[in-house]
N, C-alpha and C positions, 0 to 999 in steps of 0.2 A: 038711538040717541034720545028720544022721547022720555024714557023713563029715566034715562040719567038726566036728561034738561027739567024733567019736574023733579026730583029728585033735589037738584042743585037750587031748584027755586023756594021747596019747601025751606032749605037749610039758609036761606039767604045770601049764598055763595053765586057767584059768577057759571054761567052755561060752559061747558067742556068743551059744546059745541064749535067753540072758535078754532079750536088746536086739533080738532077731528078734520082732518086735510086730508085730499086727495094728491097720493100722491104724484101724479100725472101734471097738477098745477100748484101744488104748495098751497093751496086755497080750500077751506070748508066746503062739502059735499052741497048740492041742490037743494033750496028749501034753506039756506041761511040767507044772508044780506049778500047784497051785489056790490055793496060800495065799498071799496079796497080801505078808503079811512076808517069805515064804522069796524071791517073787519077787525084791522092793526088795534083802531081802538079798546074793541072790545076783550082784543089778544092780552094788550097792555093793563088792565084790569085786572084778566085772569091770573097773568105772572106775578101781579102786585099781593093780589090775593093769596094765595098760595104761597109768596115769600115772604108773609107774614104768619101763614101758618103754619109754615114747615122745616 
C-alpha cells in the first residue's frame, strides 16, 4: 500500500488505504489509525472523492 498511498498523495486524492480492510475485522490492516471515527471519516472522503470522479 505504500506506493499506492504516495501515489494517491502525489495526485492529491484521498489514501486507498482506508477501504484496504482486513477481512477478519472489516477494519484497515496495521499501521493505519486506530480510531474507528478518523477511519469512517477518512472512508467518507474517499467515497465522496471518487463519486465525483467517476
Amino acid at each position: 500500500m505504500n506506493i499506492v498511498n504516495l501515489d494517491c498523495e502525489r495526485r492529491g486524492e484521498p489514501s486507498l488505504a482506508a477501504i484496504a480492510v482486513l477481512k477478519s475485522t472489516g477494519l484497515p490492516s496495521w499501521g493505519y489509525h486506530d480510531d474507528p471515527e478518523r477511519i469512517a471519516k477518512d472512508q467518507r472522503r474517499l467515497y465522496k472523492h471518487w463519486d465525483k470522479v467517476g
